[in-house]
N, C-alpha and C positions, 0 to 999 in steps of 0.2 A: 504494500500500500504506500501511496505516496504521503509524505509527509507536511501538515501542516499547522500553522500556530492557533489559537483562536484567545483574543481577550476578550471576557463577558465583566461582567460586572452589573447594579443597579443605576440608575439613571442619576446625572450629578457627580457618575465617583472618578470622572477624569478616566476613562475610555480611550477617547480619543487623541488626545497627548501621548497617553502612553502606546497607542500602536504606532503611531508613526515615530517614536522614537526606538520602538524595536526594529521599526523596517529601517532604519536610517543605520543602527546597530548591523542588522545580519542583512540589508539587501533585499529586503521584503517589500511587498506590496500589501496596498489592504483595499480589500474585497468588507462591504461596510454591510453590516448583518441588523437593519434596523427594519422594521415595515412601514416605518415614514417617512423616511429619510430617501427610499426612491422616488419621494413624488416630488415634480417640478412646481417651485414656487412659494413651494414652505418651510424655508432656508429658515428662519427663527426659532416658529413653533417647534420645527423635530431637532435644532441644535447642529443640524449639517455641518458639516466642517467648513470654512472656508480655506479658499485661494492660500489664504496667511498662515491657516493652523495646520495646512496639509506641508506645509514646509518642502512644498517640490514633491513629494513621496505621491506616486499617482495613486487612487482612490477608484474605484470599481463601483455600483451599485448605488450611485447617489446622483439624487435629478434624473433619472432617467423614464419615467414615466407620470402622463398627464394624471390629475385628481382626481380626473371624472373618469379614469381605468377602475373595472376590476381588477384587483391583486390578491394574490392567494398566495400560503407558502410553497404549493407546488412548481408554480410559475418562478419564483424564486430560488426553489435549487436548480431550478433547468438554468437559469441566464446565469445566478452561480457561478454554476460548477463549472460555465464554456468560462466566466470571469479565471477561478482558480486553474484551470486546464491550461490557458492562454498563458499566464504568471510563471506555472510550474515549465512550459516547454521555451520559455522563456532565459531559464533557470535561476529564476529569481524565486522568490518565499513566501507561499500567500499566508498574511494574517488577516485572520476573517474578525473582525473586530461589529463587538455590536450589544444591546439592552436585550433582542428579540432570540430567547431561549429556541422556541422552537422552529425556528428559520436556521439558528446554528445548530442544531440540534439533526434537525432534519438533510441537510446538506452536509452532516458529516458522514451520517449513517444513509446518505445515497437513497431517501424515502422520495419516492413519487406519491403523489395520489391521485387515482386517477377521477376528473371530474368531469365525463361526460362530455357533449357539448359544451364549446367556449364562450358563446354566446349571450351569457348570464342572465338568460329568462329564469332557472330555475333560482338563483340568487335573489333576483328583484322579486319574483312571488314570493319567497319567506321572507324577504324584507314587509312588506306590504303584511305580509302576516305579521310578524312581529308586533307592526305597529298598530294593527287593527285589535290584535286580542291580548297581546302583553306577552312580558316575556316568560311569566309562571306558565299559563299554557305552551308555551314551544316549549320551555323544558321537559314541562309532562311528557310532550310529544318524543322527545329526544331520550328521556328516560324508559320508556315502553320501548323503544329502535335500540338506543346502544347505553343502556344502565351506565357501564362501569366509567364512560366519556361524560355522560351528564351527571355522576357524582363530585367529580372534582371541578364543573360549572358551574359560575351564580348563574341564575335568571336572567341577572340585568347584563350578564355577559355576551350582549347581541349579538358581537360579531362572531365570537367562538362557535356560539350558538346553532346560529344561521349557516355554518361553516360545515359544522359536523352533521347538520341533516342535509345541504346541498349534496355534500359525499354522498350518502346514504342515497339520494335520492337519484342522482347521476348514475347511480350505478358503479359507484368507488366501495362499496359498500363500508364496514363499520372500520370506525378510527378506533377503536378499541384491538379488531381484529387486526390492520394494519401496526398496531405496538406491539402484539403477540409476536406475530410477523419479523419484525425490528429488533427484536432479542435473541432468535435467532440467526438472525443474517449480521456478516460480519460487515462493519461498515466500510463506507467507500476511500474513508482517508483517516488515517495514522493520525490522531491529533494533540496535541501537549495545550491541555490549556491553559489560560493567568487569569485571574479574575480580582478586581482590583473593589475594595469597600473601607469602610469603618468599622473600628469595633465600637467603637460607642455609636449609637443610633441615632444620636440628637444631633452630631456632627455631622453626619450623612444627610437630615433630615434640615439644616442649618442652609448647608448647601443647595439641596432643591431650591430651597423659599428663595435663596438670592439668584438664582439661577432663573427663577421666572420673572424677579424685578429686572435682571437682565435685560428677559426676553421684552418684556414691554418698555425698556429706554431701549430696544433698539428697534422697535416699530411691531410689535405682535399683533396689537389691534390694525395697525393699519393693513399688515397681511392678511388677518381675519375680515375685514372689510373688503379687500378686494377679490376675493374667494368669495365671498355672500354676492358681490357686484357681477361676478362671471356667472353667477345662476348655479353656484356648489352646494346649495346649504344640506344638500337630501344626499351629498356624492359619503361614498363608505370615508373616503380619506376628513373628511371634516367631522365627522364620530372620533377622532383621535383627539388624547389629552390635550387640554389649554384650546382648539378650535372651536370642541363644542363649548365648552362653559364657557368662551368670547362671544361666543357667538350669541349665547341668550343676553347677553348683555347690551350687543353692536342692534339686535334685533326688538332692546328696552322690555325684556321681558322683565331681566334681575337687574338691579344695578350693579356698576361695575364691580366695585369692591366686595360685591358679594360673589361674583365672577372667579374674582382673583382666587378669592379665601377658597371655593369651589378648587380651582385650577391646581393651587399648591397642597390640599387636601386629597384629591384626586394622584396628582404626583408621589406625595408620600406614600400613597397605596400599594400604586404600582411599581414601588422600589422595594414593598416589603413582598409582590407577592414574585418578582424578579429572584431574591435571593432565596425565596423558599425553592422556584424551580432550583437556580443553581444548586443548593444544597443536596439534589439527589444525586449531585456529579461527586462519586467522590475521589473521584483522580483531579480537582481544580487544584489547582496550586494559586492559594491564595494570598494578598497581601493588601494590609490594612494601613489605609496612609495616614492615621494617627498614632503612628507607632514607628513607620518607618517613613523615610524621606524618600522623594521621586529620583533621587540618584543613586539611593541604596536596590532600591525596587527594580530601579533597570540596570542594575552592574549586575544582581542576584538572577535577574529572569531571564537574563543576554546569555549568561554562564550555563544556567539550565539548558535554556532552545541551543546552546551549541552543542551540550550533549545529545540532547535527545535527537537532533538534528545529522550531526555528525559520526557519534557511536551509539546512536541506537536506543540511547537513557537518559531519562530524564530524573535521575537521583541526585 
């Protein structure tokens, strides 16, 4: 198998810095594993790297598709894997750097799923469903089709939701039986991966809040305005953190402030349930930057990826 890096980590914990200074270390590229971060125009709200932060190091899988796409993780390891394939015959390093567990997850273990026609009529009906009867009914629904997939969803979990009965319905049949599937099949690529957090949680939690004052001195509403302006409000990409809770705000439903406190509450969620996924990895090789410095983290995680990279280990 061929070999590759992956940094994961929860949202805020400096991700991004730190891949592009591993690729600048060993010669690597990054291939960007987020499921917002492909869409064009929402450079703010998902944190995209910019021109400045990429420090030269090319970047894969970011901006490259319009808002009003459906995106799935399937579609994602396919353009992927040609990202990491292109990299490795290259022979350069792909680090697949990113928040979205099971996009790296899936793209390491070579998971297809198969979704029927691409056409996304069956998407938009459960959409429309969702939003006619709520999301306790789809779950029911999803709970009678694949129990052991609707145990570990909330309700309010639409998109998952909607995800796993599209499969189902497409003829991908159950995502439950596709991880059966996955435990036996040996995965597609060799992976070592770093995953970067806090140990204290308030620290971590510190970071988001200022991470979304960020976002808004550097124009988040105005981005969420002119996405409602192109006629996005209903597209799956503006359901993603800080769009939609701008959005009830930009559209006077809530006021802003109550927006916000929404936005960075919602953020901290999804940092906490980020590092639950990670926590079933237990080959992550982790490192907590209130304990250790961003110099010490990348001398330590350089030394590692040249073992594991070079003889084979990563001890």
């Amino acid at each position: 198998m061929k070999k590759v890096i992956c940094v994961a980590g929860p949202t805020a914990s400096g991700k991004t810095a730190f891949a592009v200074s591993l690729a600048e270390a060993l010669g690597g590229e990054v291939v960007s594993c987020d499921s917002m971060q492909i869409y064009r125009g929402m450079e703010v709200g998902t944190a995209a790297p910019s021109q400045k932060e990429m420090c030269g190091v090319r970047h894969y899988m970011v901006g490259t598709v319009s808002p009003d796409e459906p995106y799935s993780v399937s579609r994602y390891v396919e353009e992927a894997d040609k990202c990491v394939q292109n990299i490795l015959n290259s022979g350069k390093i792909p680090i697949i750097a990113g928040g979205t567990g099971l996009y790296m997850d899936s793209l390491i273990k070579g998971l297809y799923f198969s979704t029927g026609p691409g056409d996304g009529i069956i998407r938009k009906r459960l959409d429309k469903m969702y939003t006619r009867f709520g999301g306790l009914r789809m779950h029911r629904l999803l709970q009678y089709i694949d129990k052991p997939v609707a145990e570990r969803l909330h309700p309010n979990d639409k998109k998952r939701v909607c995800r796993a009965l599209e499969i189902y319905f497409s003829g991908g049949g159950r995502i439950s039986e596709h991880d059966s599937e996955t435990k036996e099949r040996l995965p597609r690529y060799n992976a070592l991966y770093f995953a970067l957090s806090y140990r204290d949680r308030a620290l971590l939690y510190q970071r988001i809040d200022k991470r979304v004052d960020m976002m808004l001195a550097n124009g988040l509403l105005d981005e969420v305005r002119r996405l409602l302006d192109m006629g996005l409000g209903s597209a799956t990409a503006m359901q993603a953190i800080g769009y939609k809770e701008l959005s009830e705000a930009v559209e006077g439903r809530i006021p802003l402030e109550t927006a916000v406190d929404d936005l960075k509450r919602a953020s901290r969620r999804y940092a906490k349930r980020q590092l639950t996924w990670l926590r079933k990895n237990e080959g992550i090789v982790w490192f907590y930057r209130d304990e250790q410095s961003d110099s010490e983290i990348l001398r330590i995680s350089t030394d590692i990826a040249k073992r594991f990279l070079y003889n084979g280990k990563a001890e």
